[in-house]
C-alpha positions in Angstrom: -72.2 -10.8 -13.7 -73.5 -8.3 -11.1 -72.9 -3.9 -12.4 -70.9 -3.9 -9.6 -68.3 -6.9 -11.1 -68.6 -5.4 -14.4 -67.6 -1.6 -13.1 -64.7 -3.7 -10.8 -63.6 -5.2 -14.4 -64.0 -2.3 -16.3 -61.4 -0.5 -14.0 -59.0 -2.7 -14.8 -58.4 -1.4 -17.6 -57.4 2.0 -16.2 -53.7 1.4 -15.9 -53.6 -0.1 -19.6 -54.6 3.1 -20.9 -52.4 5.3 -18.6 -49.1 2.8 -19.9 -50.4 3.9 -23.5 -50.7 7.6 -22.5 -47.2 7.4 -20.8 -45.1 5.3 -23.1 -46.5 7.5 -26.1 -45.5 10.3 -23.8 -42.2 9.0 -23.9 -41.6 7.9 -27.2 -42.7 11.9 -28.1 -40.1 12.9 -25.7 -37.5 10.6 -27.3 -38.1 12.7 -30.6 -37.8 15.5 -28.6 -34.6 14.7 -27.3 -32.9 13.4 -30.5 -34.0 16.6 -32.2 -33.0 19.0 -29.6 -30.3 17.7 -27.6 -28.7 15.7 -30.0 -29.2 18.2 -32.7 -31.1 15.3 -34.8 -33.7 17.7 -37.3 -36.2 15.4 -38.1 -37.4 14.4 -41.5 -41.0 15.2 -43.2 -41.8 11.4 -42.5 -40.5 11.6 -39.2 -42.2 14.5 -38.5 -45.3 12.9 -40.0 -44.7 9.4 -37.7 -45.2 12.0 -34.6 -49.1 12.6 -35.2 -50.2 9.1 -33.9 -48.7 10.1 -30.8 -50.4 13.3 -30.9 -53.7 11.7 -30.9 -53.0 8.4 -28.2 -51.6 10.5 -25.7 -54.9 12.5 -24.8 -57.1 9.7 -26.1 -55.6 7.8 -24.0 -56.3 9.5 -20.9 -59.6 10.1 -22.1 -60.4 6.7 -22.5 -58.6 6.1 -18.5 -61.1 8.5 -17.1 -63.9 6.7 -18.7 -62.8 3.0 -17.6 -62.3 4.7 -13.8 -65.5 6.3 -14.1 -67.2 2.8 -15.2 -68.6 4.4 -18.9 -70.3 2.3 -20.8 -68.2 -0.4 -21.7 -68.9 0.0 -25.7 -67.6 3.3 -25.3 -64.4 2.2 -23.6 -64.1 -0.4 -26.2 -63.8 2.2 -29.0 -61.9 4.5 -27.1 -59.1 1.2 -27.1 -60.3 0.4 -30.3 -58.9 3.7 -31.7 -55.6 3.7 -29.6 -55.0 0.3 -31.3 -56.1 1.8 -35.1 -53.9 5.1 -34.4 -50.8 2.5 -32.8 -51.4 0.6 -36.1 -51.1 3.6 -38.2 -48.1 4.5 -36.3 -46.3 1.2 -37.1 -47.3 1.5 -40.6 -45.4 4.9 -41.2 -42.5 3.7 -39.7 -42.3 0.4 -41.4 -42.6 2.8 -44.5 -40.0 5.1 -43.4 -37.7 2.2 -42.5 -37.9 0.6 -45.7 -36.9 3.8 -47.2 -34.2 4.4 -45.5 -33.1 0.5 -46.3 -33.8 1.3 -49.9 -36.3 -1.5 -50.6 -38.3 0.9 -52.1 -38.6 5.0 -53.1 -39.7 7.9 -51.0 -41.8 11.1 -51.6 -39.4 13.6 -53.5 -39.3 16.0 -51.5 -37.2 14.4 -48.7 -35.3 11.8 -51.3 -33.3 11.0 -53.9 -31.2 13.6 -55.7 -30.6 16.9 -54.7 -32.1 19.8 -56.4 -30.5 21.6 -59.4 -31.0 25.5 -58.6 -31.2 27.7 -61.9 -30.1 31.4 -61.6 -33.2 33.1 -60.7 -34.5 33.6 -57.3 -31.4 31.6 -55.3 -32.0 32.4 -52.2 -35.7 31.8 -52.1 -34.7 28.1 -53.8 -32.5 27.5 -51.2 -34.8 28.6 -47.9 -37.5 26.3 -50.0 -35.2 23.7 -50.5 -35.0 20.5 -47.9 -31.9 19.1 -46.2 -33.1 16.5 -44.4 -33.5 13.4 -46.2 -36.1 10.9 -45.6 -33.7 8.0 -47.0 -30.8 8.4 -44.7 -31.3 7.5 -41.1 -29.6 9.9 -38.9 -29.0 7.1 -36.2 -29.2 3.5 -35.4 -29.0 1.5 -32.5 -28.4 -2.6 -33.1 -29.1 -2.3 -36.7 -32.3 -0.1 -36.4 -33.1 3.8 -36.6 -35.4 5.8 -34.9 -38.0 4.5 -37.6 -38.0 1.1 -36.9 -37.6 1.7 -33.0 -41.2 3.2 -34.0 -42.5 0.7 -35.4 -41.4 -2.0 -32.7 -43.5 1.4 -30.0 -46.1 1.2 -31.8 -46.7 -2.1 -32.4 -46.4 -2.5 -28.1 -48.9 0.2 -28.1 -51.8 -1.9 -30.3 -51.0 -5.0 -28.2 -51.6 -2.9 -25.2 -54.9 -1.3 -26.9 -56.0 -5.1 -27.4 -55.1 -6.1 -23.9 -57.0 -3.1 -22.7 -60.4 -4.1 -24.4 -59.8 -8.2 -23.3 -59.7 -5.8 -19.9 -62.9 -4.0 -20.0 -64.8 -6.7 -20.7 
């Protein structure tokens, strides 16, 4: 295959990582939106399933401008390679936090089970230190499924994407 076919495939994979860079734009702005417009506060775990995004988004764009730029392909392999690890991380804290909030199994403490018993010294500071938002309750579900598990389902399209992305660039 001639540099210039390899480059001409190599591009291909552009718009792959730009759908990764804008659906994990949109899920983040989905949080966004349940949490400030609906009035939604977000859990330590949900909170926590936001950091994958965090990462894809820029890596994603990252890893565009190298496939437009025809970089080495290895490099634009990892660069997919890591989308698909971080989408795969993703998945795997929501399919935690799902199952928690289905009760199939138990949560860190300090955003499940029972609330705390306050003695009668410093109250107030107990209370400010004190969370309300539970990790086992979903807030809101859609078609049987909360925000958790409509993560998981993201970030599962995400690694197929990452996968088609490298079949792309090569």
């Amino acid at each position: 295959m001639s540099d210039q076919a390899l480059r001409a495939a190599q591009r291909a994979a552009v718009p792959v990582a730009v759908a990764i860079a804008a659906i994990g734009a949109a899920a983040i702005l989905g949080a966004y939106f349940f949490q400030y417009v609906m009035k939604l506060a977000p859990c330590p775990l949900c909170l926590e399933q936001r950091v994958p995004y965090y990462l894809a988004i820029p890596l994603a764009l990252v890893v565009a401008w190298l496939a437009a730029r025809g970089a080495p392909r290895p490099l634009v392999w990892l660069g997919f390679g890591l989308l698909v690890a971080l989408a795969l991380v993703g998945a795997g804290l929501g399919a935690y936090h799902a199952g928690i909030e289905w009760k199939w199994w138990t949560g860190p403490t300090e955003c499940t089970g029972d609330m705390p018993q306050f003695d009668g010294g410093d109250l107030l500071g107990q209370i400010r230190n004190t969370s309300v938002v539970r990790c086992d309750q979903a807030a809101w579900r859609l078609f049987g499924l909360s925000l958790a598990g409509y993560n998981v389902l993201v970030s599962l399209a995400l690694a197929a994407l990452g996968i088609v992305g490298i079949r792309r660039s090569r």
